[in-house]
C-alpha positions as a printed NumPy array, in Angstrom:
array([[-16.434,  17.162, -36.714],
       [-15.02 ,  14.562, -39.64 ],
       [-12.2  ,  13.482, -36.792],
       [-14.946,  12.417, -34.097],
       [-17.031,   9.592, -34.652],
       [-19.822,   8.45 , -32.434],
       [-19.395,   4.768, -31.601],
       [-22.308,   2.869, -31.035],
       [-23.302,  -0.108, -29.366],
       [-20.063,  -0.815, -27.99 ],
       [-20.183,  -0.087, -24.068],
       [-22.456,   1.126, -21.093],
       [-25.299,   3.707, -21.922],
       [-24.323,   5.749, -19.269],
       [-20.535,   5.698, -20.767],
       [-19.765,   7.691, -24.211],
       [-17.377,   7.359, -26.294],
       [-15.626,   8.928, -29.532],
       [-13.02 ,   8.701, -31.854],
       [-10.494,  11.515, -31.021],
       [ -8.098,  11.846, -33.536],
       [ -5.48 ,  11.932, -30.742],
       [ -2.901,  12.359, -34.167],
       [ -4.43 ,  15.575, -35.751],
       [ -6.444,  18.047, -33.252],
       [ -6.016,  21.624, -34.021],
       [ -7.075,  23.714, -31.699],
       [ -9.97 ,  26.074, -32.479],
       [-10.06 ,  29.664, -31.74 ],
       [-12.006,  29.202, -28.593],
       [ -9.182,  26.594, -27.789],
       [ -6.452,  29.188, -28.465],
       [ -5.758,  30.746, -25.065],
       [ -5.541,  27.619, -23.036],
       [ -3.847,  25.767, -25.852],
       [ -1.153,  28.223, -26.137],
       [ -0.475,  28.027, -22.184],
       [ -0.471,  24.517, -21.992],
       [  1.4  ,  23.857, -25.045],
       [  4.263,  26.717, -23.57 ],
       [  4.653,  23.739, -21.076],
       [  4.599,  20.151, -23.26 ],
       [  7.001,  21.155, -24.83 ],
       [  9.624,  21.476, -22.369],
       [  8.375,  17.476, -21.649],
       [ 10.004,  15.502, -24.396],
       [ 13.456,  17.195, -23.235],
       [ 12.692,  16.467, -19.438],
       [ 12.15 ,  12.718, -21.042],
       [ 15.238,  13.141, -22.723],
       [ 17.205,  14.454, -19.346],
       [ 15.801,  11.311, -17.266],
       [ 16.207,   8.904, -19.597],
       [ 20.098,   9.659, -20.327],
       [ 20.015,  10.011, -16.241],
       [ 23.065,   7.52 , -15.048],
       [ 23.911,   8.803, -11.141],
       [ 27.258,   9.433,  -9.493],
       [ 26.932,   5.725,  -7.545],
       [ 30.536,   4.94 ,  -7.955],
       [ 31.818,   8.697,  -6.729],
       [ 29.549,   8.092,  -4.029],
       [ 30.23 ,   4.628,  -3.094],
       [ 34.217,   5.854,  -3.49 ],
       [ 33.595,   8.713,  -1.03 ],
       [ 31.546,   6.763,   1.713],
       [ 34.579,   3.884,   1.385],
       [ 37.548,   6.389,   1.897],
       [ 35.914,   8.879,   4.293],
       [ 39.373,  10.349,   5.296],
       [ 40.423,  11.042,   1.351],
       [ 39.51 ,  15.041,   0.665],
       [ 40.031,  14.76 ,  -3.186],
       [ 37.198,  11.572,  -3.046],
       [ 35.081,  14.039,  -1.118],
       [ 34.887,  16.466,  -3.435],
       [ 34.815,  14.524,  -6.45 ],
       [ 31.463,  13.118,  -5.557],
       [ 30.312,  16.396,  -4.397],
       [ 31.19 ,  17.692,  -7.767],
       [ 29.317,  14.698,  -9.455],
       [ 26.441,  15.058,  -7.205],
       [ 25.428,  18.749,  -7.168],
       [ 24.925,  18.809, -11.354],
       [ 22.173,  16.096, -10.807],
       [ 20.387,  17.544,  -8.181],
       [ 20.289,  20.804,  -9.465],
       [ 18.782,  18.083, -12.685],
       [ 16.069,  16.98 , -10.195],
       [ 14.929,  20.357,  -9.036],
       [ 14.046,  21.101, -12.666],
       [ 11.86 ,  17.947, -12.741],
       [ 10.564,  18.551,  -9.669],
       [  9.586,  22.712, -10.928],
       [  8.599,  20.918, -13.723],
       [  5.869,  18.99 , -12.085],
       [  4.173,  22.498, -10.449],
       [  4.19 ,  23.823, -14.104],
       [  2.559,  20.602, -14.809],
       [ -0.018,  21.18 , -11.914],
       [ -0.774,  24.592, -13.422],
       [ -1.73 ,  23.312, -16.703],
       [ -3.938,  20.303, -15.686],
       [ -5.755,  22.575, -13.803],
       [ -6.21 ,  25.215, -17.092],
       [ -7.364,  21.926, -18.623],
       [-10.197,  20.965, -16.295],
       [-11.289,  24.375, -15.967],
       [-12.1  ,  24.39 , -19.816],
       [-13.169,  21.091, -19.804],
       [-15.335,  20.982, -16.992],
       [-17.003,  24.501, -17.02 ],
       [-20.761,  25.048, -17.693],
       [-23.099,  25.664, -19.725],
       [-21.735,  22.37 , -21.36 ],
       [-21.078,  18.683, -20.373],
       [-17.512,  16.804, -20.181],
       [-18.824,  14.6  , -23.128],
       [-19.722,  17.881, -24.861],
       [-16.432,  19.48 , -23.992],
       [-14.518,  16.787, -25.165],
       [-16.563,  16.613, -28.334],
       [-15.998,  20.577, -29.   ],
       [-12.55 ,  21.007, -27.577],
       [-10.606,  17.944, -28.884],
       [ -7.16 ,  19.947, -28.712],
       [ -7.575,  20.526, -25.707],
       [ -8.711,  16.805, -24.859],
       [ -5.588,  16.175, -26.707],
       [ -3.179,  18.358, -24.838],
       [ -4.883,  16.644, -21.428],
       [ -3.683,  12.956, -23.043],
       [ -0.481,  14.435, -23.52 ],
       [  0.056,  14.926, -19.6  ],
       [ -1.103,  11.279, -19.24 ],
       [  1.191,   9.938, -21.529],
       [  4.234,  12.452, -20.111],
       [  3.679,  11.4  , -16.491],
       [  3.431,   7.603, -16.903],
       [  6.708,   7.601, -19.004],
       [  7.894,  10.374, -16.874],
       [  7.149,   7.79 , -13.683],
       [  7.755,   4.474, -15.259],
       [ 11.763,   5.839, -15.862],
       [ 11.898,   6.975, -12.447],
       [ 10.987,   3.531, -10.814],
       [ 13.472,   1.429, -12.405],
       [ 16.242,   4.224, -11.258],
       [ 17.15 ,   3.885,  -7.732],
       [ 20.088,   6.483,  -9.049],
       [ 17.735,   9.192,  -8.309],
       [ 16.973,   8.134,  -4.71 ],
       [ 20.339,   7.551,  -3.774],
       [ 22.122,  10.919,  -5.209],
       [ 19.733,  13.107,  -3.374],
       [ 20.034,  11.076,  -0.195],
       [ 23.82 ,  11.798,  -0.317],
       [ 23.878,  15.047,  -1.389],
       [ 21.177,  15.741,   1.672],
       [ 24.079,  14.177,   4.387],
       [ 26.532,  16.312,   3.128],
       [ 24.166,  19.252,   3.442],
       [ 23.872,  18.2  ,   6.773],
       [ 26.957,  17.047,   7.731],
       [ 28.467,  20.508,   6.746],
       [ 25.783,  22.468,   8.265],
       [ 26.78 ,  20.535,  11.488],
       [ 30.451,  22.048,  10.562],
       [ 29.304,  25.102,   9.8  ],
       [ 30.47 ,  24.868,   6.641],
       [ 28.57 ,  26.48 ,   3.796],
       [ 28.41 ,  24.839,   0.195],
       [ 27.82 ,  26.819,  -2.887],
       [ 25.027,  24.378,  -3.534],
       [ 22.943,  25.054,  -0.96 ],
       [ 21.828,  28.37 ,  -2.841],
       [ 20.719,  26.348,  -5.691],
       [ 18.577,  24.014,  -3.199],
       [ 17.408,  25.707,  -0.372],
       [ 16.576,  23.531,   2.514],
       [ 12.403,  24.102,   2.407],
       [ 13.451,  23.153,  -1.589],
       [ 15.242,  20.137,  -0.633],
       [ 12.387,  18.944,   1.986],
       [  9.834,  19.248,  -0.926],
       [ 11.896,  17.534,  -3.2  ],
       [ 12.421,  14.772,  -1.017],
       [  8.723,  14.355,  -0.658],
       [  8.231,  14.264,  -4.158],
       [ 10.789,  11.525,  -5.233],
       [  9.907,   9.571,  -2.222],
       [  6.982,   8.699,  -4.33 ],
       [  7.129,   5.186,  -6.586],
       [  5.24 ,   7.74 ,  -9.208],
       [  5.621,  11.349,  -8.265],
       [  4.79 ,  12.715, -11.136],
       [  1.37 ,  10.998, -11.173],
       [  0.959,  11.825,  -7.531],
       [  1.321,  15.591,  -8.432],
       [ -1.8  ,  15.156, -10.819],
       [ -3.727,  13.236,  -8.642],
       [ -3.281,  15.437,  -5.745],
       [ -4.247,  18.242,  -8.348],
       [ -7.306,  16.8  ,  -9.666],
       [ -9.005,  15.845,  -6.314],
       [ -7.97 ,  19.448,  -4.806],
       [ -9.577,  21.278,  -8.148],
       [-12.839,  19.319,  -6.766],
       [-12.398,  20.235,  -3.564],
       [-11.747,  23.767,  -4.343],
       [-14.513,  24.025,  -6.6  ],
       [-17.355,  23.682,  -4.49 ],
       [-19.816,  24.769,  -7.417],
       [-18.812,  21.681, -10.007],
       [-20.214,  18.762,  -9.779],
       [-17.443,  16.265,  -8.915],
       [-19.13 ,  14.482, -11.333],
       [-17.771,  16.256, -13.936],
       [-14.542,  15.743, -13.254],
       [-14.865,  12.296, -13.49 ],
       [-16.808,  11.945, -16.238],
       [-14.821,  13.743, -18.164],
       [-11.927,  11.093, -17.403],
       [-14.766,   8.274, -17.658],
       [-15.435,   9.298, -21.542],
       [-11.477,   9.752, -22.115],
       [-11.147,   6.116, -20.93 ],
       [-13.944,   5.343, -22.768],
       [-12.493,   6.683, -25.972],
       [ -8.752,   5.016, -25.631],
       [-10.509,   1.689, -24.702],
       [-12.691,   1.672, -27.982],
       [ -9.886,   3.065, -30.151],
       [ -7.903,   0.142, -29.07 ],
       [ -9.892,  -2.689, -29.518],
       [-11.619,  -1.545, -33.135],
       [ -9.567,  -2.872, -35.551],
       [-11.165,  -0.044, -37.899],
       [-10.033,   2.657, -35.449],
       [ -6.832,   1.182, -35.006],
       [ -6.4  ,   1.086, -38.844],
       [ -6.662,   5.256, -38.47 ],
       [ -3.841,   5.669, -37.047],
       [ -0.652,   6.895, -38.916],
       [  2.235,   6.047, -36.107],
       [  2.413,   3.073, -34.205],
       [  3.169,   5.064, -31.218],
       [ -0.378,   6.239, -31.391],
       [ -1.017,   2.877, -29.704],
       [  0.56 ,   3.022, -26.427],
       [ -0.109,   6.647, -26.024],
       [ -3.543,   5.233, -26.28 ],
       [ -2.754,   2.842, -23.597],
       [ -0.589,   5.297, -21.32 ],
       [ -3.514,   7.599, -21.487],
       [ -6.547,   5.016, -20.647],
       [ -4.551,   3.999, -17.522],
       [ -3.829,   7.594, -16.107],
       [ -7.432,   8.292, -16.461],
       [ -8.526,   5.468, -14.674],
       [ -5.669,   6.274, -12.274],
       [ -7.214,   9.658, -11.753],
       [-10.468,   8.455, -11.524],
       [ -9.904,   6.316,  -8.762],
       [ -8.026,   8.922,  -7.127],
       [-11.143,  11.615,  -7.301],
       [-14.145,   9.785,  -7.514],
       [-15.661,   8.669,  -4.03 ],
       [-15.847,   4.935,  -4.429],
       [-13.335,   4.838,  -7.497],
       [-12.792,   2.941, -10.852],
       [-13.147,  -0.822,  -9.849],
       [-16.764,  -0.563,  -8.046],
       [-19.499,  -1.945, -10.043],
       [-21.324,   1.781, -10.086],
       [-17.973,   3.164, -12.004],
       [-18.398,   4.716, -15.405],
       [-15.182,   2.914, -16.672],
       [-15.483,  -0.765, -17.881],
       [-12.488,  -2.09 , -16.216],
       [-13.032,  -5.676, -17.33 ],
       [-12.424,  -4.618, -20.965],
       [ -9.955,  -1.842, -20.337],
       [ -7.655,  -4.468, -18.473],
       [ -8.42 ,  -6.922, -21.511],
       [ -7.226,  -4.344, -23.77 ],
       [ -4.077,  -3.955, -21.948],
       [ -3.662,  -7.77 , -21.767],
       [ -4.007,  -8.118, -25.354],
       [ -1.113,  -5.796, -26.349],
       [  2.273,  -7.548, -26.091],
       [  3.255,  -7.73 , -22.469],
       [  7.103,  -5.484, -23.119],
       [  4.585,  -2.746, -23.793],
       [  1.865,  -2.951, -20.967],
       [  3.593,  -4.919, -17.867],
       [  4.745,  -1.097, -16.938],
       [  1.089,  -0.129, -17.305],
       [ -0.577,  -3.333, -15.661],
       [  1.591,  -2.8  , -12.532],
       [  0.263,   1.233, -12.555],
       [ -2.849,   0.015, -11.875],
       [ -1.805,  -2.609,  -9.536],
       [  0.409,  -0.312,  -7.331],
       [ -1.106,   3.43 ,  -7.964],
       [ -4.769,   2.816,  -7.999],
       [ -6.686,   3.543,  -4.116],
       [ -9.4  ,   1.33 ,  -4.558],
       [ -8.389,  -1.831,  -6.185],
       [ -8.475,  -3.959,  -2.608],
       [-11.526,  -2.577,  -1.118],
       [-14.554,  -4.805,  -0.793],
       [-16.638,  -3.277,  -3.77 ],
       [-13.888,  -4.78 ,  -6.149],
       [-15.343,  -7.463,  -7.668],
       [-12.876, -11.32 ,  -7.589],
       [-12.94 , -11.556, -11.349],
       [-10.791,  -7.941, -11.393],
       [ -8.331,  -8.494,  -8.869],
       [ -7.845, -12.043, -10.477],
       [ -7.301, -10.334, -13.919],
       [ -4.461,  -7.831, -12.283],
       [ -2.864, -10.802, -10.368]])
């Protein structure tokens, strides 16, 4: 227990917080099983990171092909640029359903009696770890996506010629790599501003709905606390001061937001109502504090992503703080 440290006085009753040491958390051997399975799939994330990031589209093939329809060798060129990315995307998207899987391992051990979220979180900090890790994935994951129309526009051209062909009846090779029910899926999924974040939040609200047992309370109380957590770590200069790599920070700050994300995803009348267990005066604060390169990505998550920021229970002063 040396890494977790009650903080006092600093927020809500009803809302508790720790110090997760978000940096060190082994897991323990009642950890081990879910750990291991979860783990099996993080780290396959940095290299799907890695894949996006370096992710630069076949625009000019394709603008080359649509220009000179009549030109064969144009034709296939872009063909032959396009069908290496997609079969790129379909790992993302196979990549998201492995990251369904795991959040789900996650909230089952984190949510299951005889014990508490806050408990949970206080016993199981690798595995409250491993659940930031998905936060911080997804919001990076998502954030590269948005500002890459590449994406959109390779999959919409390699769907034509899918079609055109089939119209032809002309088969392409690809087509066994991405099936149409595949394709249709896949289109789904990257017509989303934030699929990845999508895929959790359509995960979290249908492990409520699926467990009819659980509380949905402790779902979201368990993302209550972790928002909780990040928010105090952030602001505490003598938290702060704990942490080794400056990176710590905005994984701090990527996590905080996908919980509240979450939150207002599951949770009946979400994050922004005054009965919410998340102070979202002071986590937006926290966010505004930071300099802007490293939270205007964030700041707009919650502006665009959230489901309950424009209802009537969100209080003026919020909205006016996100404007």
């Amino acid at each position: 227990m040396g890494n977790l440290i009650k903080v006092l006085g600093k927020d809500l009753e009803n809302c508790p917080h720790f110090f997760l040491d978000f940096e060190n958390a082994q897991p323990t051997e009642a950890e081990t099983a879910v750990w291991n399975q979860v783990n099996a799939v993080l780290e396959e994330s940095q290299g799907v990171l890695a894949e996006l990031q370096s992710y630069t589209g076949a625009g000019q093939e394709i603008r080359e092909a649509i220009q000179n329809p009549g030109d064969l060798q144009l034709q296939e060129r872009a063909w032959s640029a396009v069908c290496p990315l997609v079969a790129k995307l379909k790992r993302f998207y196979e990549f998201s359903l492995r990251l369904e899987n795991a959040l789900r391992s996650l909230l089952e051990a984190l949510t299951c009696p005889p014990y508490p979220p806050t408990q949970h979180l206080e016993r199981e900090q690798a595995l409250a770890k491993q659940f930031a890790e998905i936060l911080h994935f997804t919001l990076s994951f998502d954030e590269l996506k948005m500002t890459n129309p590449a994406i959109q526009n390779d999959f919409s051209y390699y769907r034509r010629t899918i079609s055109r062909n089939r119209i032809n009846n002309l088969q392409l090779d690809a087509e066994s790599e991405v099936n149409n029910e595949m394709a249709n899926r896949m289109s789904l999924f990257y017509a989303e501003a934030t699929p990845m974040l999508k895929t959790l939040s359509n995960a979290t609200t249908k492990f409520v709905s699926e467990n009819k047992t659980l509380p949905i309370e402790d779902t979201t109380d368990c993302l209550s606390t972790m928002a909780c957590v990040c928010r105090v770590m952030l602001e505490t200069p003598e938290y702060r001061s704990r942490f080794t790599n400056t990176e710590t920070l905005l994984f701090c700050m990527r996590v905080m937001v996908g919980v509240i994300i979450l939150y207002d995803h599951v949770h009946p009348v979400g994050a922004f109502a005054k009965t919410s267990k998340i102070d979202m005066k002071g986590c937006i604060k926290v966010l505004k504090d930071q300099p802007s390169t490293s939270t205007e990505g964030l700041l707009n998550a919650l502006r665009y992503t959230t489901r309950h920021l424009n209802d009537d229970t969100t209080s003026k002063q919020i909205r006016a703080l996100l404007q």
